[in-house]
LUMTORTI-800811 format. One line per 2 residues: number of its first residue (from 0); their letters; for each residue x, y, z of N, C-alpha, C. Coordinates in Angstrom, 1 decimal. Layout:
<pts>
NUM	A	X,Y,Z,X,Y,Z,X,Y,Z  ...;
</pts>
This chain:
<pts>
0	XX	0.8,-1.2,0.0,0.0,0.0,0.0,0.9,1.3,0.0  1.8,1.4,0.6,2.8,2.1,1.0,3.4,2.7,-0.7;
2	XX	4.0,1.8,-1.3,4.3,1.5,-2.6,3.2,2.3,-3.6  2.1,1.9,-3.5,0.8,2.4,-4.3,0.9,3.9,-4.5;
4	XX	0.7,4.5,-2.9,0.4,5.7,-2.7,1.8,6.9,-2.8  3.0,5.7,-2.5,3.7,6.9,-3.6,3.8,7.0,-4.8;
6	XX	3.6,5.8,-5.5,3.8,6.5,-6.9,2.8,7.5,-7.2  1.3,7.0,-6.8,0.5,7.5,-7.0,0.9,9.3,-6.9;
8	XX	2.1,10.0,-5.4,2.1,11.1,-5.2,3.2,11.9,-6.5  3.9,10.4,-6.7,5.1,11.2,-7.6,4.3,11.4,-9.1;
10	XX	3.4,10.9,-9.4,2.6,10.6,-11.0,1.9,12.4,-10.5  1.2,13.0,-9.4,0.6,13.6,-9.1,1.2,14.8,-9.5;
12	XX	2.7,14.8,-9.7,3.3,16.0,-10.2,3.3,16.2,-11.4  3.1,15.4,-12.1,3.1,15.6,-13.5,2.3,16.3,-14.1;
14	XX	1.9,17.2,-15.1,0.9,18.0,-15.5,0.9,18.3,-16.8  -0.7,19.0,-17.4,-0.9,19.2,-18.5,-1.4,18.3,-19.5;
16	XX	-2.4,18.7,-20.0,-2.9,17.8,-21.9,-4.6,18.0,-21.6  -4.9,16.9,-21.9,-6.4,16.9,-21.6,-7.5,17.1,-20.7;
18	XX	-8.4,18.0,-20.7,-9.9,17.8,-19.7,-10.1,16.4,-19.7  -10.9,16.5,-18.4,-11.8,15.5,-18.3,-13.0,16.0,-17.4;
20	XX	-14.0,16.3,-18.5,-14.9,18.0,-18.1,-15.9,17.1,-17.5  -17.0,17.9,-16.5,-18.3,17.4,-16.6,-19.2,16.9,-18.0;
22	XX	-19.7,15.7,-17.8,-20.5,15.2,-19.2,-19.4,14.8,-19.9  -18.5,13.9,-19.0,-17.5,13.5,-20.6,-17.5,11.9,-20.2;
24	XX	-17.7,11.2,-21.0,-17.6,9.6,-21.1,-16.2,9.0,-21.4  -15.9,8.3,-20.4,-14.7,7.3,-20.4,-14.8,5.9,-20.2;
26	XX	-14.5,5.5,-22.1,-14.5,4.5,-21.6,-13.4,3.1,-22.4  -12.9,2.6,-21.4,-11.8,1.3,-21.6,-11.9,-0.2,-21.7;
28	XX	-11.0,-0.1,-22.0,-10.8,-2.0,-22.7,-9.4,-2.5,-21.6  -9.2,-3.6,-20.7,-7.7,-4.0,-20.2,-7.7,-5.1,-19.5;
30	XX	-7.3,-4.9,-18.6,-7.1,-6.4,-18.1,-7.6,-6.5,-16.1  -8.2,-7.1,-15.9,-8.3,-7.3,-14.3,-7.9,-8.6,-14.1;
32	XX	-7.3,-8.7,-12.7,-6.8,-9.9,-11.8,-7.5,-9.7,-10.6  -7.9,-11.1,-10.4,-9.0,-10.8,-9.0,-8.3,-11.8,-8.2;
34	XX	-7.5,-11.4,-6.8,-6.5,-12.6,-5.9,-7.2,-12.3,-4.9  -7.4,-13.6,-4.3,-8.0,-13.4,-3.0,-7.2,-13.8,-2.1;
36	XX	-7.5,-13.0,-0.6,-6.6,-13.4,0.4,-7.5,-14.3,1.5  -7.4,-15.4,1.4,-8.0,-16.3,1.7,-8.3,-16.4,3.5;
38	XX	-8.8,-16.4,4.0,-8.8,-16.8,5.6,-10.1,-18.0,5.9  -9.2,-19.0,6.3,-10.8,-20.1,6.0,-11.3,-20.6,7.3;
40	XX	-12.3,-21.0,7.5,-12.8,-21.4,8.7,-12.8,-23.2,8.4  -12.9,-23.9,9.4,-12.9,-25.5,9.4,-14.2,-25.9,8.5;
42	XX	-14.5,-27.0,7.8,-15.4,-27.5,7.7,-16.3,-28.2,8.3  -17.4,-27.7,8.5,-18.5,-28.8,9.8,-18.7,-30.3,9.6;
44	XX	-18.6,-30.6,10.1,-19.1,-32.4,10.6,-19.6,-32.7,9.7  -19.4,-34.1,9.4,-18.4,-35.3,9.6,-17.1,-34.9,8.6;
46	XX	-16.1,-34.6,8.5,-15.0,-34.1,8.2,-13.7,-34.2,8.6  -12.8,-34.3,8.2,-11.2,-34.7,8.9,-11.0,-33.2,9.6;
48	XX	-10.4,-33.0,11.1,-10.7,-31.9,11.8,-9.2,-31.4,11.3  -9.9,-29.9,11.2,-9.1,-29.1,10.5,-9.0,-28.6,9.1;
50	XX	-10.3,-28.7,8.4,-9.9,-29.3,6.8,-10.4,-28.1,6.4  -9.9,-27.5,5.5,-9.7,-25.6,5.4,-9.6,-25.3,3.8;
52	XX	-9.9,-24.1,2.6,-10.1,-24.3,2.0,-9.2,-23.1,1.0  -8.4,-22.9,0.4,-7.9,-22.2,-0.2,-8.4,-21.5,-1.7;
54	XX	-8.1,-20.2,-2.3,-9.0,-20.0,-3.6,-7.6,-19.5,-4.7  -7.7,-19.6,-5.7,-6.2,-19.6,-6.8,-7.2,-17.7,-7.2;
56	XX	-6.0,-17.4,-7.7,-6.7,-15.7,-8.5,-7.2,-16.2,-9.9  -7.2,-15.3,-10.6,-8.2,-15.2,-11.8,-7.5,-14.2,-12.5;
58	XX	-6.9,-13.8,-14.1,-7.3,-12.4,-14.9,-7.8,-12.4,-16.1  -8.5,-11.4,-16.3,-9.2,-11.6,-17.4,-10.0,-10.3,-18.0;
60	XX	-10.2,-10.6,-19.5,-10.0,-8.8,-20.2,-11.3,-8.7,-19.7  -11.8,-7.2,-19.6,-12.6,-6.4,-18.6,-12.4,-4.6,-19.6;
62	XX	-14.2,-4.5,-19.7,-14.6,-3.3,-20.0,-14.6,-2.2,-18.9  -14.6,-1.2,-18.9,-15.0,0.1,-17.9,-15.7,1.6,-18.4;
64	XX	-16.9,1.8,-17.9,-17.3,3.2,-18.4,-17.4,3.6,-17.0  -17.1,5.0,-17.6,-17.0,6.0,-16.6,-17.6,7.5,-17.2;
66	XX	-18.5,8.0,-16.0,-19.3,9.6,-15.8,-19.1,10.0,-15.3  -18.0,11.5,-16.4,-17.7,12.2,-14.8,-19.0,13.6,-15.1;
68	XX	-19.5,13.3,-13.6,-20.9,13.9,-13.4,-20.1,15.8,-13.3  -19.1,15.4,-12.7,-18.0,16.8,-12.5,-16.8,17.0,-12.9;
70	XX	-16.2,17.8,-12.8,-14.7,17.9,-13.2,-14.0,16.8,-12.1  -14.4,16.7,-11.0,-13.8,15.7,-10.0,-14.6,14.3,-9.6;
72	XX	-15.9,14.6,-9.7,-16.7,13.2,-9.4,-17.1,12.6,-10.4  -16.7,11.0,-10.5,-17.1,10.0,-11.6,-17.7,9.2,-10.9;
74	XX	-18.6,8.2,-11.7,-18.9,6.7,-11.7,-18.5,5.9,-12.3  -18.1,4.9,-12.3,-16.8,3.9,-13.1,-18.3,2.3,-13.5;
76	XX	-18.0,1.9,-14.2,-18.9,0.8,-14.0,-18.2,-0.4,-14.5  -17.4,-1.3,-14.1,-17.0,-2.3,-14.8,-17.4,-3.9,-15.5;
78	XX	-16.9,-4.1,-16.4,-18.1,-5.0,-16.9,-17.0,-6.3,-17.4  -17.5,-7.7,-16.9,-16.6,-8.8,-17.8,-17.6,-9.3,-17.8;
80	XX	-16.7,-10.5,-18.4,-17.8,-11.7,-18.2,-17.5,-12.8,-17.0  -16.7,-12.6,-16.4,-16.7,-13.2,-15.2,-15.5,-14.2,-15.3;
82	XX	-15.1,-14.6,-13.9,-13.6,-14.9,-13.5,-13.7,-16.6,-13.3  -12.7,-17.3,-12.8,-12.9,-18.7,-12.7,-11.7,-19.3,-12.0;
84	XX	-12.6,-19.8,-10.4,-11.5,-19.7,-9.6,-11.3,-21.1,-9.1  -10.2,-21.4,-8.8,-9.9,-22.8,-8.6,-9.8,-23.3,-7.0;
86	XX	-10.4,-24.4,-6.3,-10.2,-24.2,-4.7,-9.2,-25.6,-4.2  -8.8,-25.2,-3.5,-7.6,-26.1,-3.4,-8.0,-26.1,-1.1;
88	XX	-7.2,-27.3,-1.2,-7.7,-28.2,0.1,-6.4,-27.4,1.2  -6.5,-27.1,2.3,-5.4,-26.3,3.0,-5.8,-26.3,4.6;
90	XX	-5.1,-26.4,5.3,-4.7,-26.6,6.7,-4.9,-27.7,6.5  -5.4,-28.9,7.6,-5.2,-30.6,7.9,-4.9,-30.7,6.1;
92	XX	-6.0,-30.2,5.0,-6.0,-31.2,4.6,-5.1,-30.3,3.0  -4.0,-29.9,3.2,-3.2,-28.8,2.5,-2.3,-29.9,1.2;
94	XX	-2.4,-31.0,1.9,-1.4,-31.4,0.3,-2.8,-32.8,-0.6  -4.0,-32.3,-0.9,-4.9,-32.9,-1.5,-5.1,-32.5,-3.0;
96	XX	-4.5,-30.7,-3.2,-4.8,-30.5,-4.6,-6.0,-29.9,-4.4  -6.8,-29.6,-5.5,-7.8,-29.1,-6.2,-8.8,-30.0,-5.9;
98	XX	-9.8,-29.3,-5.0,-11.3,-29.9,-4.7,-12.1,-29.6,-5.0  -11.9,-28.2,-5.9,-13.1,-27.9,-6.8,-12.8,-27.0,-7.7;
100	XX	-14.0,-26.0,-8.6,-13.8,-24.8,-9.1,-15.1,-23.9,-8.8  -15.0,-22.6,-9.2,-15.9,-21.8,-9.1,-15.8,-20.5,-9.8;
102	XX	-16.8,-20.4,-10.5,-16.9,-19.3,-11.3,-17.6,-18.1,-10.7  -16.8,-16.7,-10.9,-17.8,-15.5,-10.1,-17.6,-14.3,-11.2;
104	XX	-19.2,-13.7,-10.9,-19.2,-12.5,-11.4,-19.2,-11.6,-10.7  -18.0,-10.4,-10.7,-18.5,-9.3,-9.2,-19.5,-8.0,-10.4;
106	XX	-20.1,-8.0,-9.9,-21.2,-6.6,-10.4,-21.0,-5.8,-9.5  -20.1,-4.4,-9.8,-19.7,-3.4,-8.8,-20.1,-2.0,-9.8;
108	XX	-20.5,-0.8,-8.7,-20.4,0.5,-9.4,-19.5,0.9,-8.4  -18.8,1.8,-9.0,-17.8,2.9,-8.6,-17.9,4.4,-8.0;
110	XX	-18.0,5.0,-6.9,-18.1,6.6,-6.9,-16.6,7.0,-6.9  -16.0,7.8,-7.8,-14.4,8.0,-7.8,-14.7,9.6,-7.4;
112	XX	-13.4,10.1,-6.7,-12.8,11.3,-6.5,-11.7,11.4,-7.4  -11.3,12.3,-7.7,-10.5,12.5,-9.0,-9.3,13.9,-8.6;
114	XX	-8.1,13.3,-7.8,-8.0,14.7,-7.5,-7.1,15.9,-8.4  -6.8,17.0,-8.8,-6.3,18.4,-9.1,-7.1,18.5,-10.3;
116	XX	-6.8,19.4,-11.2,-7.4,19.9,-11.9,-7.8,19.5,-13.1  -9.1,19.9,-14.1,-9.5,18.7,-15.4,-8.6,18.3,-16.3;
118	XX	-7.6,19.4,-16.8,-6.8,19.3,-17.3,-5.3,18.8,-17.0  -5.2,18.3,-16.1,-4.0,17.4,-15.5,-3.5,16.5,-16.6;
120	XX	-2.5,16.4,-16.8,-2.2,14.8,-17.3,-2.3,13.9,-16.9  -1.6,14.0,-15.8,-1.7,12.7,-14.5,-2.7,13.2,-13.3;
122	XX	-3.8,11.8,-13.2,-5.1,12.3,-12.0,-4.8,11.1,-11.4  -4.5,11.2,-10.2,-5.0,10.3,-9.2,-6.1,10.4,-8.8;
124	XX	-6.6,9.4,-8.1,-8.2,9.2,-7.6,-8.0,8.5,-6.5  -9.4,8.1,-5.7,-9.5,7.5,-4.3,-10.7,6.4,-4.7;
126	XX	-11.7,5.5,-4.7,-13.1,5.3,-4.9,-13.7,4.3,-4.0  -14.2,4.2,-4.4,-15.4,3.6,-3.0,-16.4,2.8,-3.9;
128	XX	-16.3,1.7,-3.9,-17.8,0.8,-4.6,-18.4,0.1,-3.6  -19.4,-0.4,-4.3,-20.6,-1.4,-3.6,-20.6,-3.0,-4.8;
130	XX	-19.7,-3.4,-4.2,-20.0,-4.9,-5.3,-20.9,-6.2,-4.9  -21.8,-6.9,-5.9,-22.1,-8.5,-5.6,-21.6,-9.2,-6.3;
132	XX	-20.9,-10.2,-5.3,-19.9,-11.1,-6.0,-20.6,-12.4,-6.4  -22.0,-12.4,-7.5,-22.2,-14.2,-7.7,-21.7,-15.0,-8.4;
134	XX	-21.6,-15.9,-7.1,-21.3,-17.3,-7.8,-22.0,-17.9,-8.4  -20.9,-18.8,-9.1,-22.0,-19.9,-10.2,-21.0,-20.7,-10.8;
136	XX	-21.8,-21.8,-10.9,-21.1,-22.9,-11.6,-19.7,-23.5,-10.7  -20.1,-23.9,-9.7,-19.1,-24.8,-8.7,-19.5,-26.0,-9.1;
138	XX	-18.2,-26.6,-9.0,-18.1,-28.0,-8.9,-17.4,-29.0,-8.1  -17.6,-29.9,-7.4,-16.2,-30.3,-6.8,-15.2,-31.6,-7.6;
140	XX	-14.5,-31.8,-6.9,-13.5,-32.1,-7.7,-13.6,-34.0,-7.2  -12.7,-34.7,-7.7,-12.4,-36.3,-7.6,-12.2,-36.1,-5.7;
142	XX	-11.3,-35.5,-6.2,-10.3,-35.2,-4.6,-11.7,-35.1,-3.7  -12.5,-34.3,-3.9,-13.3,-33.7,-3.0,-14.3,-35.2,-2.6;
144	XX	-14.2,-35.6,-3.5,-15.4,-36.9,-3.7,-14.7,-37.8,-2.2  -12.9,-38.1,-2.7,-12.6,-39.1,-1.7,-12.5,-38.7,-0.6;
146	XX	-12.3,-37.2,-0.2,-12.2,-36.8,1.2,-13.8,-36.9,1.8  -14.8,-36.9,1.3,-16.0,-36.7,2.1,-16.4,-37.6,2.2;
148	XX	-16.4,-38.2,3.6,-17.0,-39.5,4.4,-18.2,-39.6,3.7  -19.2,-38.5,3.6,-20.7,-38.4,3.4,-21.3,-38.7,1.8;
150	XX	-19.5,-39.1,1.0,-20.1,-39.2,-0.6,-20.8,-40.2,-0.8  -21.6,-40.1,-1.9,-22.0,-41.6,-2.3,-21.2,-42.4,-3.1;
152	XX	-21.2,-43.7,-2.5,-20.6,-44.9,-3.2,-20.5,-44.5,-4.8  -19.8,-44.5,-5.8,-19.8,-44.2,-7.2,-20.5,-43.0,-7.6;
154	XX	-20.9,-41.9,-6.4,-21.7,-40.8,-7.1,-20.5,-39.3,-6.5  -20.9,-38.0,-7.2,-20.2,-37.0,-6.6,-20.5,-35.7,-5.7;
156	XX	-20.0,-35.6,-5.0,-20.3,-34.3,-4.0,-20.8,-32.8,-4.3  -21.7,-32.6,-4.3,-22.3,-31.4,-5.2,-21.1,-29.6,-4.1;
158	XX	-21.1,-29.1,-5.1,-20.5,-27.5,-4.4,-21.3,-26.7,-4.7  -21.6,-25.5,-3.4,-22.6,-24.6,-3.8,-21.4,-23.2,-3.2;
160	XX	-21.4,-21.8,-3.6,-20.7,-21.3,-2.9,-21.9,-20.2,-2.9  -22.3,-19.4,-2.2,-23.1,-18.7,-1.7,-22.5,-16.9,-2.1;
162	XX	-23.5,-16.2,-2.7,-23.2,-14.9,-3.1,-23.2,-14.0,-2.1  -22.2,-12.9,-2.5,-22.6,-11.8,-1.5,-22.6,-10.6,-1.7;
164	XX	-22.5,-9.8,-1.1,-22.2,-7.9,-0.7,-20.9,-7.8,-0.5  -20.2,-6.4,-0.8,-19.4,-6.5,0.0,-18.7,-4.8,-0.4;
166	XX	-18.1,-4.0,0.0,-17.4,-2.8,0.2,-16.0,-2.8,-0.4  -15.5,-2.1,-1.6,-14.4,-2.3,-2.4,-14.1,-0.6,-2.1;
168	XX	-13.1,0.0,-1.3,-12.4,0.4,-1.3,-11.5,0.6,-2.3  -10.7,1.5,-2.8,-9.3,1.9,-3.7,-8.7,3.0,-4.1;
170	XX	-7.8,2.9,-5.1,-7.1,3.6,-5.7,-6.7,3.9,-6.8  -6.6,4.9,-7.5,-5.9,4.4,-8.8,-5.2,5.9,-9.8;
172	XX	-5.3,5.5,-10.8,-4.6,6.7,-11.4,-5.0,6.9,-12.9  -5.5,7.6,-13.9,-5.6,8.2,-15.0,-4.7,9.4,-15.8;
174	XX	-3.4,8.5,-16.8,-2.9,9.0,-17.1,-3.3,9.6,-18.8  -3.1,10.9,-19.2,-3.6,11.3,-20.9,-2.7,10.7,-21.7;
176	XX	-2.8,10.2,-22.8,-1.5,9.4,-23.7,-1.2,11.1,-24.6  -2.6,11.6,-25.2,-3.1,12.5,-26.1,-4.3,13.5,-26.0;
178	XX	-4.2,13.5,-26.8,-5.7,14.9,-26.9,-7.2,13.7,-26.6  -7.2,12.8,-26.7,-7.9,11.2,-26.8,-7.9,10.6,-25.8;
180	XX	-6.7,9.8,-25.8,-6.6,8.4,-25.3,-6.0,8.7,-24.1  -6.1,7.8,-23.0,-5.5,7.8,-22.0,-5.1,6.0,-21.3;
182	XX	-4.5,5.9,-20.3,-4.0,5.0,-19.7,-4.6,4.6,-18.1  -5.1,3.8,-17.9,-5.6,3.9,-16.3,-4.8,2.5,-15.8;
184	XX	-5.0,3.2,-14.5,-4.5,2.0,-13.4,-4.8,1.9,-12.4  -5.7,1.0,-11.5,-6.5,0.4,-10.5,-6.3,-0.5,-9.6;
186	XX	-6.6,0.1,-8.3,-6.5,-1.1,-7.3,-7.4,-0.7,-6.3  -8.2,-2.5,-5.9,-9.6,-1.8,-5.1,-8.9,-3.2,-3.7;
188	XX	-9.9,-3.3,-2.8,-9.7,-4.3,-2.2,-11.3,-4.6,-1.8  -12.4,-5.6,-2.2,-13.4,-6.2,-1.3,-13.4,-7.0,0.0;
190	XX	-14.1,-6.5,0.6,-14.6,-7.1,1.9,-15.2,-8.1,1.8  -15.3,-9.4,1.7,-16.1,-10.1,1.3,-15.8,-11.7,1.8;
192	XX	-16.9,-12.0,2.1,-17.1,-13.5,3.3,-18.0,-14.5,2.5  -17.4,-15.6,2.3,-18.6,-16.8,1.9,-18.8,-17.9,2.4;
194	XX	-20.0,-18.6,1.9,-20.2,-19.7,2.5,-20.2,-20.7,1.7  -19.3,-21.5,1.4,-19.5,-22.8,0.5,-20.4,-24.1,1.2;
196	XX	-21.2,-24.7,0.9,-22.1,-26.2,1.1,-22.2,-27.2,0.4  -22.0,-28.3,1.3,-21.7,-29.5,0.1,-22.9,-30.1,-0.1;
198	XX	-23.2,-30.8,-1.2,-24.3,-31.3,-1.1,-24.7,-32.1,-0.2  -24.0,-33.4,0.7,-24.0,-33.9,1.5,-24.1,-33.2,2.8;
200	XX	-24.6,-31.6,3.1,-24.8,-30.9,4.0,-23.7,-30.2,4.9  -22.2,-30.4,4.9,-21.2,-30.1,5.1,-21.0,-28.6,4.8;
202	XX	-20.3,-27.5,5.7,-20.3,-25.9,4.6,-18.9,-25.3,5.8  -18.6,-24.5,5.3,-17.2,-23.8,5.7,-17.5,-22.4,4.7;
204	XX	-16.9,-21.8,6.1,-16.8,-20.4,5.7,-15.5,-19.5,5.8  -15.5,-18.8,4.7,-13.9,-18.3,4.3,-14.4,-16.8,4.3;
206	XX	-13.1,-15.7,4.7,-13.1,-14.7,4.4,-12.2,-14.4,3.2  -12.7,-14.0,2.2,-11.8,-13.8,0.7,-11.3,-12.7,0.7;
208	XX	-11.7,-11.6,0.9,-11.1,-10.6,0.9,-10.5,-9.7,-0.2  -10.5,-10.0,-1.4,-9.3,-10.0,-3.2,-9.0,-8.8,-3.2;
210	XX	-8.1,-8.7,-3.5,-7.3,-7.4,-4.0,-8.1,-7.2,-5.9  -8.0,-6.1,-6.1,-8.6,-6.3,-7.8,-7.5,-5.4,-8.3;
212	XX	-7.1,-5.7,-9.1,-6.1,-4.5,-9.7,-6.6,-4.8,-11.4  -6.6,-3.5,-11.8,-7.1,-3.2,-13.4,-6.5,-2.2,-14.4;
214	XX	-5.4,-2.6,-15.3,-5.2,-1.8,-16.1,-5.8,-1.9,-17.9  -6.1,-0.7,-17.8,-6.6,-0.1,-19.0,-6.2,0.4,-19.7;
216	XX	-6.4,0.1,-21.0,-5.9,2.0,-21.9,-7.8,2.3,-22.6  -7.8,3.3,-23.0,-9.3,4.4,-23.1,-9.5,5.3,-23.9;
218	XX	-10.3,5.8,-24.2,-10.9,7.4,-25.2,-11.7,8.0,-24.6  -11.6,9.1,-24.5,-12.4,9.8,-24.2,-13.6,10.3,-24.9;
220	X	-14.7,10.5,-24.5,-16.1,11.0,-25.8,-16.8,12.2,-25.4;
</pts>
């Protein structure tokens, strides 16, 4: 974080090229990585005690529009088609591999601050979202099958991971290339807690937490 916010202050010196006026549309094409910082809770009964659940990151190309309603206030809206994350077996049961997957879409809006003047070259910003992160399309894995006392004989263990809310904080920076185009770069962090359930009625709960980082390049309209 430390890191972030100074470049962010040394980029802050730089100056000159383009507005970015009230009523002007921005909008980019780039790349987001979604890593989560995993904190897991045990899995409930009947289960090997201790058995804990790990989640792999994700990146993947990702749209963004943004309104700046003012010369300093935007709404950012980011759009993919959604990430695909891999879960892996951790505390007791840490050297099993991959017990499942899961696919999520976070649906976030953005309120950005935008700070010095329209015409800057280099804008840093601060922002604040409201994201839902749903899941979809879990599955578990072979692994998952042999570890669960509760599987059925020749059948497999269903995964459910449960959607939520959560508060994305960040940071980022909008640099002008031209009279046009410009460069962005993003970093948010979500709050965010789930509940996975097995079909056999088993569930554990993790705090994810992801860092999101997003770089763009953009036009202005």
């Amino acid at each position: 974080m430390k890191n972030i916010l100074f470049a962010l202050s040394g980029l802050f010196a730089l100056t000159t090229a383009l507005a970015q006026p009230a009523g002007a549309w921005l909008i980019q094409g780039g790349v987001t990585r979604i890593s989560p910082d995993v904190t897991s809770g045990n899995l409930s009964a009947p289960s090997q005690e201790g058995s804990q659940v790990n989640v792999s990151g994700d990146a993947q190309p990702t749209l963004q529009l943004t309104y700046m309603y003012t010369p300093n206030c935007a709404v950012a809206l980011p759009l993919g088609a959604g990430f695909k994350h891999k879960m892996y077996g951790a505390g007791s049961i840490a050297g099993v591999g991959q017990i499942g997957t899961v696919s999520a879409l976070p649906i976030s809006v953005f309120g950005q601050y935008r700070f010095g003047e329209s015409n800057a070259k280099v804008r840093p910003y601060a922002m604040l979202g409201l994201s839902y992160a749903y899941f979809y399309d879990a599955q578990g894995s072979a692994a998952l099958n042999g570890l669960n006392p509760l599987n059925p004989q020749g059948g497999r263990t269903g995964l459910k991971v449960g959607s939520q809310w959560a508060l994305s904080p960040g940071l980022g920076v909008s640099v002008q290339l031209d009279d046009t185009w410009f460069a962005d770069l993003s970093w948010s962090k979500s709050f965010l807690k789930a509940t996975s359930t097995l079909s056999t009625g088993q569930s554990i709960n993790a705090t994810l937490n992801p860092s999101i980082t997003t770089f763009g390049i953009g036009r202005r309209f």
